[in-house]
C-alpha positions in Angstrom: 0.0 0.0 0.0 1.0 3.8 -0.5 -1.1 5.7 2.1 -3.1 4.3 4.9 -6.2 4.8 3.4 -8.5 1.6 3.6 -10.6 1.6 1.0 -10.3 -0.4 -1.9 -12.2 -2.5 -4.6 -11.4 -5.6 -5.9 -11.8 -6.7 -9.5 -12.0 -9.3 -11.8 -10.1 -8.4 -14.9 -11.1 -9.9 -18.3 -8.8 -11.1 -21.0 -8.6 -10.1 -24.4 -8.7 -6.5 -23.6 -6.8 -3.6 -25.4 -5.6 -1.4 -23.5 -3.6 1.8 -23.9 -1.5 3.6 -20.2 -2.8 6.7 -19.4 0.6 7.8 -18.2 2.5 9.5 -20.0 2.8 11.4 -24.3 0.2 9.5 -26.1 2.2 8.4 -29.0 4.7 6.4 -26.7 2.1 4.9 -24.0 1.9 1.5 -23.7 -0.3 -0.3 -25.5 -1.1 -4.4 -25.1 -4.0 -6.7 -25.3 -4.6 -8.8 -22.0 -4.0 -12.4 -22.0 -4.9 -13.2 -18.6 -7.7 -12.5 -16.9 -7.0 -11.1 -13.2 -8.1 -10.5 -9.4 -6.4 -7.2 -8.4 -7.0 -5.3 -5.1 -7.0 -1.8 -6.1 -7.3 1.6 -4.2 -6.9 4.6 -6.9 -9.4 3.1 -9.4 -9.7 0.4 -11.8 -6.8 -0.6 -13.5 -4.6 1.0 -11.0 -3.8 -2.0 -8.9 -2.0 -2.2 -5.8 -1.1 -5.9 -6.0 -3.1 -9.4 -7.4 -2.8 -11.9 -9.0 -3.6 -13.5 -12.7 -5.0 -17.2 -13.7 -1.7 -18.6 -14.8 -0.8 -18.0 -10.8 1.4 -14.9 -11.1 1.4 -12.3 -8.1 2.7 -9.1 -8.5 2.5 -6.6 -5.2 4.4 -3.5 -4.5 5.8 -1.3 -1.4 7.3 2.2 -1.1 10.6 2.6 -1.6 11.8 6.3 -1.1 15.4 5.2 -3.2 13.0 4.5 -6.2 14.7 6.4 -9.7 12.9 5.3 -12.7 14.8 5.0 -15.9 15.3 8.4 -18.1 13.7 9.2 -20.9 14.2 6.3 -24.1 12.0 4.7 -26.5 10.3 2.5 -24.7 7.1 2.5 -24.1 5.3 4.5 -20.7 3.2 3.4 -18.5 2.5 4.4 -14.5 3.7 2.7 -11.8 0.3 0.6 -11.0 0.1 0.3 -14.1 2.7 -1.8 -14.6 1.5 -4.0 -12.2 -1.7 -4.5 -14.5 0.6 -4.9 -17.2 2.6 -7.8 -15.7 -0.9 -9.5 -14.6 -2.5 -9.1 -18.0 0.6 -10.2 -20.4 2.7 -12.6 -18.0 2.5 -16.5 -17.2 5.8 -17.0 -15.0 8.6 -14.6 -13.4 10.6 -15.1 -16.5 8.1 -13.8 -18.3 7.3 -10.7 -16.2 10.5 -9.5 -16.2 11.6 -10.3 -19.7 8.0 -7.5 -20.1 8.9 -5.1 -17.4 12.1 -4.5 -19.3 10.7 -3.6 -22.8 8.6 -1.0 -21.0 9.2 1.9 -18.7 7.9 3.8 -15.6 7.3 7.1 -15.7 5.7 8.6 -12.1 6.1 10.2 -9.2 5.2 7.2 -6.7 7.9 5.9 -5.6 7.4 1.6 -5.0 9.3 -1.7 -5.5 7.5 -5.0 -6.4 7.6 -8.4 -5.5 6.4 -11.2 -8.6 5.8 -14.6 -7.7 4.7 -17.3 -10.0 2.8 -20.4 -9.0 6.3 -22.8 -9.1 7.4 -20.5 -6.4 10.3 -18.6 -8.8 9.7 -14.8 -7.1 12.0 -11.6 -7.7 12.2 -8.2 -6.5 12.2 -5.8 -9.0 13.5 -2.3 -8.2 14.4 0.7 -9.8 17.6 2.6 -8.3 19.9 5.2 -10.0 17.7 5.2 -13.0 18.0 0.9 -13.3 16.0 -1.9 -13.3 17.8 -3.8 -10.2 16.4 -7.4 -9.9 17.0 -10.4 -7.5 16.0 -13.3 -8.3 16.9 -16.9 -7.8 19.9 -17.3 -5.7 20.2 -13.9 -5.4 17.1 -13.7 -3.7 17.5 -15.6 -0.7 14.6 -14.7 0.9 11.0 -13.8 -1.0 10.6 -10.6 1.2 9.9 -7.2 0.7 9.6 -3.9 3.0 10.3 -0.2 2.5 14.0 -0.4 2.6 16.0 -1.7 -0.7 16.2 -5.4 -0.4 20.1 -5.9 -1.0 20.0 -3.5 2.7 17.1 -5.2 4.1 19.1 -8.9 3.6 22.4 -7.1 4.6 20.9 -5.8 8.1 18.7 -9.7 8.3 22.2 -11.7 8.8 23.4 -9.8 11.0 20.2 -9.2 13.3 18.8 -11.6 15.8 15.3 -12.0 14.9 14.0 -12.2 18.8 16.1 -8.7 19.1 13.8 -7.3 15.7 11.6 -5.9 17.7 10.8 -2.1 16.3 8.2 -1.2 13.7 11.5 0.1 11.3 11.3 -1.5 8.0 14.6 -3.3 8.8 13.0 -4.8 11.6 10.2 -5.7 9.9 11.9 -7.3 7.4 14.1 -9.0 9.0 10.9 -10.8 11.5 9.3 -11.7 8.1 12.2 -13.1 6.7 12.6 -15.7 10.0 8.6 -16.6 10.0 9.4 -17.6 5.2 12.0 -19.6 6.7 10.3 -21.6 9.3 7.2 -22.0 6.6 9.4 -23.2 4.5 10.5 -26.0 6.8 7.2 -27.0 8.0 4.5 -29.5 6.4 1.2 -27.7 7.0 -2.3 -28.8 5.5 -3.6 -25.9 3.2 -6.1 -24.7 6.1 -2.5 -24.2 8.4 -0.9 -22.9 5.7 -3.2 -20.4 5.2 -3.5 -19.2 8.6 0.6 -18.9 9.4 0.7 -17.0 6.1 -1.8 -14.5 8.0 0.2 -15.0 11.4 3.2 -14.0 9.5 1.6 -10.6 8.3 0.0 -10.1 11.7 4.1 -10.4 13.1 4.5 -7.4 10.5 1.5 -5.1 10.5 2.1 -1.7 11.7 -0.8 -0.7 14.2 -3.5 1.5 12.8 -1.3 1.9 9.3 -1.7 -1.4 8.3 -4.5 -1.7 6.5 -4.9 -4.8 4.3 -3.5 -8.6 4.7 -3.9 -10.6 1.8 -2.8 -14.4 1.2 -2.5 -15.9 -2.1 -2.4 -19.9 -3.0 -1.2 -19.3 -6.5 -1.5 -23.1 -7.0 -5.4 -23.7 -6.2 -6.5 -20.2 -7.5 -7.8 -19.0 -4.1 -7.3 -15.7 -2.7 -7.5 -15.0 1.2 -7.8 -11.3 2.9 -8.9 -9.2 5.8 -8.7 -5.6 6.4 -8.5 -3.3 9.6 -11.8 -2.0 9.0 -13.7 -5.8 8.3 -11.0 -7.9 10.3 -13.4 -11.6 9.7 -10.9 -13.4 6.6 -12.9 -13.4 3.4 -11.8 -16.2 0.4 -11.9 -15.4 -3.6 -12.0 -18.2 -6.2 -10.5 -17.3 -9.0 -11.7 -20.0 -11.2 -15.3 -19.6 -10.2 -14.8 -16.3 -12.8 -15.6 -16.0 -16.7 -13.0 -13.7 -17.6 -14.2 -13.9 -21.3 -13.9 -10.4 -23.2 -17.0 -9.0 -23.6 -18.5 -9.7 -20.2 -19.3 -7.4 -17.7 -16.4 -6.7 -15.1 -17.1 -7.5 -11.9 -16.5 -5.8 -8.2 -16.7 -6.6 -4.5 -15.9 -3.9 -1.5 -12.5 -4.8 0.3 -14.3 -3.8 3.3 -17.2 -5.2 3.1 -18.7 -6.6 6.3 -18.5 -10.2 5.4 -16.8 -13.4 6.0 -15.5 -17.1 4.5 -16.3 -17.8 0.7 -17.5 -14.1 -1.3 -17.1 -15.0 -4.7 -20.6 -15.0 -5.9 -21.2 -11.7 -3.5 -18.7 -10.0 -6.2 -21.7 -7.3 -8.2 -21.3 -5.3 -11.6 -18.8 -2.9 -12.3 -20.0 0.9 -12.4 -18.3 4.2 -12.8 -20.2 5.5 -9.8 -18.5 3.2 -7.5 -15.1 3.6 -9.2 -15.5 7.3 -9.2 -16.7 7.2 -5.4 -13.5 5.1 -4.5 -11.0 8.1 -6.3 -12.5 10.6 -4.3 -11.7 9.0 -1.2 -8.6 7.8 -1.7 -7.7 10.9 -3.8 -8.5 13.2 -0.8 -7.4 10.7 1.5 -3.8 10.9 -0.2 -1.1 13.8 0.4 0.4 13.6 -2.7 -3.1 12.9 -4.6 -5.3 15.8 -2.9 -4.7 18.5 -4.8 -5.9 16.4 -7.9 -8.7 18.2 -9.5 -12.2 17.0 -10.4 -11.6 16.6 -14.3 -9.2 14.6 -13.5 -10.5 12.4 -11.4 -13.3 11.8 -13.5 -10.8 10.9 -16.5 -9.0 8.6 -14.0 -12.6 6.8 -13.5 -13.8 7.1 -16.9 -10.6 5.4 -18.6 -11.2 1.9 -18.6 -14.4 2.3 -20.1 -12.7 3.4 -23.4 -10.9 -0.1 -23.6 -12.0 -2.4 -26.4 -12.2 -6.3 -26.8 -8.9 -6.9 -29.1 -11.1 -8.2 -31.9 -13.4 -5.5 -31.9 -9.8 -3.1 -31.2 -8.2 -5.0 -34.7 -11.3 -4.4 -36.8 -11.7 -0.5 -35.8 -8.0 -0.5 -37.0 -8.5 -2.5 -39.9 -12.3 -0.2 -40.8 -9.4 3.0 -40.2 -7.0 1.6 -42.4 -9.7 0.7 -45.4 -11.4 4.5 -45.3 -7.5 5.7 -45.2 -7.1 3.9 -48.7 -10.5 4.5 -50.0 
């Protein structure tokens, strides 16, 4: 998360969608069709996601990072920093995959974040920006899948050479270095799904900062289910991903992070509208230092976006009806 505001909405992302970043000069946006449909948790609007994660199994989530330089101006094609994380979602089967993408595109923002991918064989990487470079760990330079709010080649540095019992502050070297203990016990244990489920959540409780923490979410990339509470509706709510027809041409679909509810929600999620989207930017827009000062017009273009995204059939045959009345 990037503020402590605790609203959010939660979608369910089709595939087969064209879509064009609204960041950055039109002529060198980004521009790609969706392969994979997604469940995102997102708090600035639709298709700004915080974090989620695809059908394939691929979770991408982010965390401030203040050292955060994105790359200077090249030809590659923009995009925002939530943005990317849709991109990822939408385009991506595997790690591999992601960040073979996230380097033919680049980030141009002022929010400042660091991501963690994960794929459903358990190949993860941290994928930062610093001094203007993509800075990735993956593999065996990643020896622990964890990510906080300090660089994570300092957060592993300060993690050997800490005592986890003596961890004990609510710095983001601290934290890291209590969740980075808690992966490596998991990953020593044999627990039942139901157990693994609930240390995943005991292991974000070890981390949450008291009345900042907002959200704790818990994804088992291998059976397509999707666990989460928040601080305002603490009961644990589940999402089955499969349950979804993320066909193209159907109508997206929406449930309320913080809605008062509890075990299985999937069928509660309801149809997508601009009200509620537009609803969700104003509060989190006001609710945001850096975001306040946004006017009205563009708020509404913020929640009025998506809606200008086509099916990639429909996107190819507009081009290819343009392209015929060029000639003609």
């Amino acid at each position: 998360m990037i503020s402590n505001i605790g609203d959010a909405l939660i979608f369910a992302n089709k595939r087969g969608v064209a879509k064009t970043a609204s960041i950055g000069d039109s002529p060198n946006s980004a521009k790609w069709v969706s392969r994979y449909g997604s469940i995102t948790f997102n708090q600035f609007g639709r298709e700004n996601p915080n974090g989620g994660m695809n059908e394939m199994g691929l979770v991408v989530e982010e965390m401030w990072l203040d050292e955060t330089e994105y790359p200077k101006d090249d030809s590659r094609p923009t995009l925002g920093t939530q943005e990317w994380i849709q991109y990822l979602l939408d385009t991506s089967a595997t790690t591999t995959e992601a960040l073979k993408n996230a380097a033919g595109v680049r980030i141009i923002d002022f929010v400042k974040v660091h991501y963690l991918v994960s794929d459903k064989a358990g190949n993860t990487a941290s994928v930062e920006f610093l001094k203007g470079k993509m800075v990735v760990h993956t593999g065996d330079q990643l020896a622990v899948p964890t990510l906080t709010n300090n660089t994570y080649e300092e957060s592993l540095s300060y993690a050997k050479q800490t005592d986890p019992e003596k961890a004990k502050s609510s710095t983001s070297l601290d934290l890291f270095t209590r969740a980075a203990h808690k992966t490596e016990e998991f990953e020593k244990r044999a627990l039942s799904e139901r157990q693994a489920v609930a240390y995943a959540f005991e292991v974000l409780s070890e981390v949450a900062q008291k009345n900042w923490t907002q959200w704790s979410i818990v994804y088992d990339q291998k059976r397509g289910q999707i666990y989460f509470r928040t601080l305002q509706s603490p009961a644990i709510k589940s999402i089955d991903m499969k349950a979804f027809d993320y066909s193209c041409g159907t109508g997206v679909k929406m449930f309320d992070m913080n809605a008062k509810d509890e075990g299985d929600v999937t069928a509660k999620f309801t149809n997508y509208t601009r009200k509620a989207n537009r609803d969700l930017i104003e509060r989190s827009f006001s609710g945001t230092d850096f975001l306040k000062d946004v006017p009205a017009r563009l708020r509404n273009y913020v929640a009025a976006y998506p809606e200008s995204f086509t099916c990639g059939s429909q996107r190819r045959r507009e081009l290819s009806h343009k392209a015929n009345s060029s000639a003609i």
